[in-house]
MMTF fields as JSON, N, C-alpha, C and O atoms, coordinates in Angstrom:
{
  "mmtfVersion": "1.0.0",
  "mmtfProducer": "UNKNOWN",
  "numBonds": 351,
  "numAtoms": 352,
  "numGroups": 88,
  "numChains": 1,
  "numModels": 1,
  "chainsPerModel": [1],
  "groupsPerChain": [88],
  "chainIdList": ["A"],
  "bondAtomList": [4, 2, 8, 6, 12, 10, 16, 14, 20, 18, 24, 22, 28, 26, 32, 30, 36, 34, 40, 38, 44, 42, 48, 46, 52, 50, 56, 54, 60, 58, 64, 62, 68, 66, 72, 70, 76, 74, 80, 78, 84, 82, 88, 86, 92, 90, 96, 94, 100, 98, 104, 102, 108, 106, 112, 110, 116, 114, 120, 118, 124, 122, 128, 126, 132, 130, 136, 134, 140, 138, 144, 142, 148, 146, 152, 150, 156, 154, 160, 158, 164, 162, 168, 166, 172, 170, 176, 174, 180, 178, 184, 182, 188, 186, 192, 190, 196, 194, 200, 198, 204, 202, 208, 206, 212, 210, 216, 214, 220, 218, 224, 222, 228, 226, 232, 230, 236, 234, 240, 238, 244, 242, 248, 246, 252, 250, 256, 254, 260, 258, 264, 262, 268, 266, 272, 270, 276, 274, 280, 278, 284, 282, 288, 286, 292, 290, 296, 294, 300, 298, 304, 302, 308, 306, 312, 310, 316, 314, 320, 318, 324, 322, 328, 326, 332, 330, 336, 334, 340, 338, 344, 342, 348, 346],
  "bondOrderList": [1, 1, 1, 1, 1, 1, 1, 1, 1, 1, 1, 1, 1, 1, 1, 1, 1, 1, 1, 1, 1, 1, 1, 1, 1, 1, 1, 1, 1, 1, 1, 1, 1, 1, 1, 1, 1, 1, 1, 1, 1, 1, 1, 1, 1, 1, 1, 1, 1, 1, 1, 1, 1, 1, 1, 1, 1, 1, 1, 1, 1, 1, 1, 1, 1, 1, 1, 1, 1, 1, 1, 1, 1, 1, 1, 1, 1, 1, 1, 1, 1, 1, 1, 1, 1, 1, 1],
  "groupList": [{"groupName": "UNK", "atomNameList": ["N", "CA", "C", "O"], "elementList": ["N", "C", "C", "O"], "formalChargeList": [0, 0, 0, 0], "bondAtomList": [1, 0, 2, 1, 3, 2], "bondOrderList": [1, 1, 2], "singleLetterCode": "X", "chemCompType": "L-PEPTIDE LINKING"}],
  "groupTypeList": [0, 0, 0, 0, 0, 0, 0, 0, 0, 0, 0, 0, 0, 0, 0, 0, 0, 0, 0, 0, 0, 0, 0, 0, 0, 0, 0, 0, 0, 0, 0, 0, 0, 0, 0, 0, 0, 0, 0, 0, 0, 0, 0, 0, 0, 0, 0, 0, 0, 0, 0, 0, 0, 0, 0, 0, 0, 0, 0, 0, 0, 0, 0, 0, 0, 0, 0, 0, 0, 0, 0, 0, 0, 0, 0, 0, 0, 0, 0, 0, 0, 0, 0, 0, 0, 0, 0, 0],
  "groupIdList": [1, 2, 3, 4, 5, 6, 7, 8, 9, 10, 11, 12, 13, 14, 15, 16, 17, 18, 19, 20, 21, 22, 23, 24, 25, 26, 27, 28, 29, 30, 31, 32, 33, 34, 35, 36, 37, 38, 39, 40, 41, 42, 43, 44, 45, 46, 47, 48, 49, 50, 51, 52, 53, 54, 55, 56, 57, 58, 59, 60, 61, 62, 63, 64, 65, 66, 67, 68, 69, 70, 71, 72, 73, 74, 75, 76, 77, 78, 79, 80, 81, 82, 83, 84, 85, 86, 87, 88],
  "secStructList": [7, 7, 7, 7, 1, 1, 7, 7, 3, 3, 3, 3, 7, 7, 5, 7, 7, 7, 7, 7, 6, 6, 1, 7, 7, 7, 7, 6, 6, 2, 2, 2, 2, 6, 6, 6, 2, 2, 2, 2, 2, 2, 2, 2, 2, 2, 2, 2, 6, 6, 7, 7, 5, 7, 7, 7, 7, 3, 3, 3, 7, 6, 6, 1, 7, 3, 3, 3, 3, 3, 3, 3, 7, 1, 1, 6, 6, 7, 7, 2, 2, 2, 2, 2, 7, 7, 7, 7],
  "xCoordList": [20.66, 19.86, 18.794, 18.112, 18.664, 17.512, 16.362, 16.604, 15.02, 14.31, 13.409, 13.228, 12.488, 11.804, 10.116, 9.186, 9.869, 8.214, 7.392, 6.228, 7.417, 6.099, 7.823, 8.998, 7.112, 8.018, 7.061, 6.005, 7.185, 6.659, 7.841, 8.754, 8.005, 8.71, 8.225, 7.292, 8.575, 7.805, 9.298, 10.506, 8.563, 9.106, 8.709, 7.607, 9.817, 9.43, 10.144, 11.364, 9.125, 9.186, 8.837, 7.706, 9.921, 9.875, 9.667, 10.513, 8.406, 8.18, 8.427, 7.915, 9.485, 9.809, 10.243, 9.894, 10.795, 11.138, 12.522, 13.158, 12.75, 14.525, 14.818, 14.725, 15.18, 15.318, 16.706, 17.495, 16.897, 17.996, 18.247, 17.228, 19.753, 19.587, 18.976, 19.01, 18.375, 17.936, 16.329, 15.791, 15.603, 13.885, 14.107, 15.198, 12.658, 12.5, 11.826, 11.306, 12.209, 12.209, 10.231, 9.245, 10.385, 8.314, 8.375, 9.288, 7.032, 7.337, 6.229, 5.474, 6.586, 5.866, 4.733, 4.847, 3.872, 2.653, 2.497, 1.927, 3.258, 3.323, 4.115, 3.639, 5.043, 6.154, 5.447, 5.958, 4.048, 3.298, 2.514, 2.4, 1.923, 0.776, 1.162, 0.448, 2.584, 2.934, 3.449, 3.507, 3.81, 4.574, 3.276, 3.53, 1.972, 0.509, -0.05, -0.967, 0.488, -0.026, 0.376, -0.301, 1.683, 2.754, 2.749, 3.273, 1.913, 1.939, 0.646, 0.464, -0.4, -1.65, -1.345, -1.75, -0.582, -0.364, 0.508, 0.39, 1.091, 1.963, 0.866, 0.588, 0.206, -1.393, -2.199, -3.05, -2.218, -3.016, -2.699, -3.231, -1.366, -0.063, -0.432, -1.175, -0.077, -0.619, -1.623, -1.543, -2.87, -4.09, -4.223, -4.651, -3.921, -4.015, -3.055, -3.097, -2.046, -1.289, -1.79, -1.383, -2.587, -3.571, -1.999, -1.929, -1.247, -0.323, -0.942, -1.186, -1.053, -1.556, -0.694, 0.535, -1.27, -0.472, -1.302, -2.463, -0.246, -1.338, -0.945, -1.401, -0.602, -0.153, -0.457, -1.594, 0.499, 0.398, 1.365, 1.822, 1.675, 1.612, 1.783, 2.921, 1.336, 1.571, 1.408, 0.542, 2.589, 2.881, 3.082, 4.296, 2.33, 3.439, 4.126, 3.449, 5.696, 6.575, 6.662, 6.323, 7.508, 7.91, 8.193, 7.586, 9.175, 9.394, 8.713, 9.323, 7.07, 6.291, 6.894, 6.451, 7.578, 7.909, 6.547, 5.923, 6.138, 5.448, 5.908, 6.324, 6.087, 6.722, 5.227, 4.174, 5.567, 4.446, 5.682, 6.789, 4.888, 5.565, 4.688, 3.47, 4.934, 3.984, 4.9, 6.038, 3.769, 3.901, 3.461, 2.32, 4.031, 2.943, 3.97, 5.156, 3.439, 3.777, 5.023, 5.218, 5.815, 6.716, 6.297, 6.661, 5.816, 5.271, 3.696, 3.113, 2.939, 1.504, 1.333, 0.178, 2.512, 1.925, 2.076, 2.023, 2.376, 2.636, 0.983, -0.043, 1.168, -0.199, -0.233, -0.464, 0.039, -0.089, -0.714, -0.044, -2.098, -2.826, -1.97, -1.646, -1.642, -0.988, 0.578, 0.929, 1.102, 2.541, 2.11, 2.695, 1.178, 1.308, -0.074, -0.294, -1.033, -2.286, -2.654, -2.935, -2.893, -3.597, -4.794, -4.723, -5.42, -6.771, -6.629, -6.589, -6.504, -5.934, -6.946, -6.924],
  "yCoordList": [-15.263, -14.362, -15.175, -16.026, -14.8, -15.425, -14.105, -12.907, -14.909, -14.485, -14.764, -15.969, -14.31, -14.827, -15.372, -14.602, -16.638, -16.403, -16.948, -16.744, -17.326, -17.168, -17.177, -17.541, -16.703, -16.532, -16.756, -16.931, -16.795, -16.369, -16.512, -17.192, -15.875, -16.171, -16.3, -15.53, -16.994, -17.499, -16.512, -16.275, -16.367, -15.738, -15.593, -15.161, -16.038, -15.879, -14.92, -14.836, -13.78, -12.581, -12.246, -12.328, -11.884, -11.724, -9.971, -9.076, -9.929, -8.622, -8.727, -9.601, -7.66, -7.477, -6.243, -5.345, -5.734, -4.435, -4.447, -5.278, -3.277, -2.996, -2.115, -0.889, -2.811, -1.638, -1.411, -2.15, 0.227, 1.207, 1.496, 1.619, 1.729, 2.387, 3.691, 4.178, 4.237, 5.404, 5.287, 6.15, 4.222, 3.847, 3.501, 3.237, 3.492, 2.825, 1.14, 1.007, 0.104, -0.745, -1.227, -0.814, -1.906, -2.455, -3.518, -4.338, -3.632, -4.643, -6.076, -5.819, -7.477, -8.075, -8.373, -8.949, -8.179, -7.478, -6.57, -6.933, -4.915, -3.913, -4.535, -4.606, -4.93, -5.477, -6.658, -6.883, -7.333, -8.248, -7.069, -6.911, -6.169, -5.399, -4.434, -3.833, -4.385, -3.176, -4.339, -4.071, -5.617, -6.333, -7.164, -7.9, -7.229, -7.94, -6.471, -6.443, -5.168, -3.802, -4.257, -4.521, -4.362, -4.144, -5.328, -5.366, -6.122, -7.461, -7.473, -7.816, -6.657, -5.894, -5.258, -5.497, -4.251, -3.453, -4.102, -3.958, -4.592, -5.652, -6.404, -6.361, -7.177, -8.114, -6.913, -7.364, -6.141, -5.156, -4.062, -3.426, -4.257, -3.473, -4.525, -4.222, -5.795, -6.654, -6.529, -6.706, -6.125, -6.236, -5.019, -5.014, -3.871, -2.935, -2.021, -0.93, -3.683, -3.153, -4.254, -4.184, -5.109, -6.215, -7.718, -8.468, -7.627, -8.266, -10.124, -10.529, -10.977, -12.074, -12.815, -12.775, -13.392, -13.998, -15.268, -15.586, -15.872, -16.57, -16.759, -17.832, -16.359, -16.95, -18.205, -18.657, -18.703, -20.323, -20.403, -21.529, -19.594, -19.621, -18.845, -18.472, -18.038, -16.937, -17.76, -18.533, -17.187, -17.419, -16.804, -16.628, -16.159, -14.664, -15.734, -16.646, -15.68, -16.181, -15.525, -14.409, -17.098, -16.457, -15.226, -14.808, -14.274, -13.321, -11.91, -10.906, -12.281, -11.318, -10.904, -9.845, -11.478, -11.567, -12.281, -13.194, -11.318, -12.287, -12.539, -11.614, -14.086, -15.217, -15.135, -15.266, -14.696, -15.323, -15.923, -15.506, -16.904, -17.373, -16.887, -17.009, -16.618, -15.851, -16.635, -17.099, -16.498, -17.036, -15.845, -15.511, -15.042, -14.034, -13.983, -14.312, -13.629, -13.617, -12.563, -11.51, -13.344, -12.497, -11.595, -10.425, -12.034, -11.647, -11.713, -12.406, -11.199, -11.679, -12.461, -12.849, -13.142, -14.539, -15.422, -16.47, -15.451, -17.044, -17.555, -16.884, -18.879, -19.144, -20.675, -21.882, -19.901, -19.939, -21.313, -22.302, -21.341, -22.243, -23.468, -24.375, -23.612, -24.242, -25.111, -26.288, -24.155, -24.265, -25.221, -26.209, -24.674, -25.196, -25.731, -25.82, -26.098, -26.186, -26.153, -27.122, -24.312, -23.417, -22.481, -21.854, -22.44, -21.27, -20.437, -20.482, -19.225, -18.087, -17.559, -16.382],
  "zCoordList": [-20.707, -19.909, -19.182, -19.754, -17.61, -17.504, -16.868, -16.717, -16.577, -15.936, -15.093, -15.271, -14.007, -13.59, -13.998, -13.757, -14.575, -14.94, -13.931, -14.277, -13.243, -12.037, -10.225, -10.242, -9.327, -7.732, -7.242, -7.85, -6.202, -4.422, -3.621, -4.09, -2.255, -1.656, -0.147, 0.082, 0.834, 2.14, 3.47, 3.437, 4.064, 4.844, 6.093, 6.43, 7.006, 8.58, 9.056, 8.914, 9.917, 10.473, 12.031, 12.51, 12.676, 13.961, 14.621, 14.612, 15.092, 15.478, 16.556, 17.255, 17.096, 18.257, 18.941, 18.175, 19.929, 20.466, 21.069, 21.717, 20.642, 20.906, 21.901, 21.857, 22.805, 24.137, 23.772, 23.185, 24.424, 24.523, 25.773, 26.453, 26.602, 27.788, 28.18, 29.31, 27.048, 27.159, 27.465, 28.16, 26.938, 26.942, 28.143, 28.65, 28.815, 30.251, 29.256, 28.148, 30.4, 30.188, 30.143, 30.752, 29.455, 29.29, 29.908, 29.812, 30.869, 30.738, 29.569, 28.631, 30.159, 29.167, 28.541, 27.458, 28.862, 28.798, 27.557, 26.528, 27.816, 26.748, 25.8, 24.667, 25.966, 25.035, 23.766, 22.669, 24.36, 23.404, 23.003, 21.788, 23.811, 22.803, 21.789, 20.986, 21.99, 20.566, 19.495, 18.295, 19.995, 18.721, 18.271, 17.318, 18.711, 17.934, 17.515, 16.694, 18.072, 16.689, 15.557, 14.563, 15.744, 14.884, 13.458, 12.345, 14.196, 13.436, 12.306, 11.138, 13.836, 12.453, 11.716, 10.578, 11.909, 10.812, 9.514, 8.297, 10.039, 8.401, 7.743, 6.544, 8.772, 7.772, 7.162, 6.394, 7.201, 6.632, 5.546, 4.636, 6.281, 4.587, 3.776, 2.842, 3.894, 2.889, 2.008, 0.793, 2.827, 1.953, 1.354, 0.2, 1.94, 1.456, -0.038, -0.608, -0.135, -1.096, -2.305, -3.465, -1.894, -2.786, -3.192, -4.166, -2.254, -2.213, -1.745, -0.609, -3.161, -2.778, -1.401, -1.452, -0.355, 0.94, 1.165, 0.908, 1.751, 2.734, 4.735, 5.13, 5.294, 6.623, 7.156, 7.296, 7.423, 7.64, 8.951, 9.146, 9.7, 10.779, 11.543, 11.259, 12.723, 13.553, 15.438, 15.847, 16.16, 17.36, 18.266, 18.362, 19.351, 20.26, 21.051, 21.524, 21.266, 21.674, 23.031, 23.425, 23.93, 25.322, 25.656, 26.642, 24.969, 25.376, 24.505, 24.137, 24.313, 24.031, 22.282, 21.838, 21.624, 20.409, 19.866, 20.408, 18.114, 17.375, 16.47, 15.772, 15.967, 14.834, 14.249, 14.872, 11.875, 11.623, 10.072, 9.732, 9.568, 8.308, 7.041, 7.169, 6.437, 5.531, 4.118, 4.039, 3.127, 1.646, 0.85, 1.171, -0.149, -0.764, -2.15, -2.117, -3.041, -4.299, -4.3, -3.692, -5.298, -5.612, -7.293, -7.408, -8.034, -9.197, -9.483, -8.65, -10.387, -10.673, -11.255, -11.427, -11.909, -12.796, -12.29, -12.934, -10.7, -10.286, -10.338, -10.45, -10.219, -9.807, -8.549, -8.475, -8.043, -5.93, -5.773, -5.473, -6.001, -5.791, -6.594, -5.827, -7.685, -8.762, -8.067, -8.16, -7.518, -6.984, -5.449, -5.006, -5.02, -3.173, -2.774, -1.566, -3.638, -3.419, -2.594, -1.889, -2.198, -1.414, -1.868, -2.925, -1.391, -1.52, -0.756, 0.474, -1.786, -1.584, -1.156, -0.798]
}
């Protein structure tokens, strides 16, 4: 049997917008200001769910896409700082 005693897992996440022939098209401009909402609102699900993170990198990309890489615990016993010597 196994199990897990300390995780995290790192993850790169691309916020972006999905046009349909049915939406009128945005242009790039709107297309960055709903995907840097969109990007607040995930940094803030974070905190608001007390989910340890750290972001170590965020980018709005050419085509109004935002790239961020994020690190956040997969369990409460990791110990973060310990694993990646970061200050959390």
């Amino acid at each position: 049997m196994k199990r897990v005693k300390e995780g995290c897992i790192c993850q790169t996440l691309i916020f972006s917008q999905r046009e349909t022939a049915d939406e009128q098209t945005l242009t790039l401009a709107q297309t960055r200001e709903l995907n840097v909402r969109e990007a607040q609102r995930y940094r803030q699900s974070l905190l608001n769910k007390g989910t340890r993170h750290r972001i170590i990198e965020e980018n709005i990309l050419d085509d109004g896409s935002v790239m961020i890489k994020v690190i956040k615990e997969y369990n409460e016993k990791v110990d973060v700082e310990q694993l990646f010597g970061m200050n959390w």
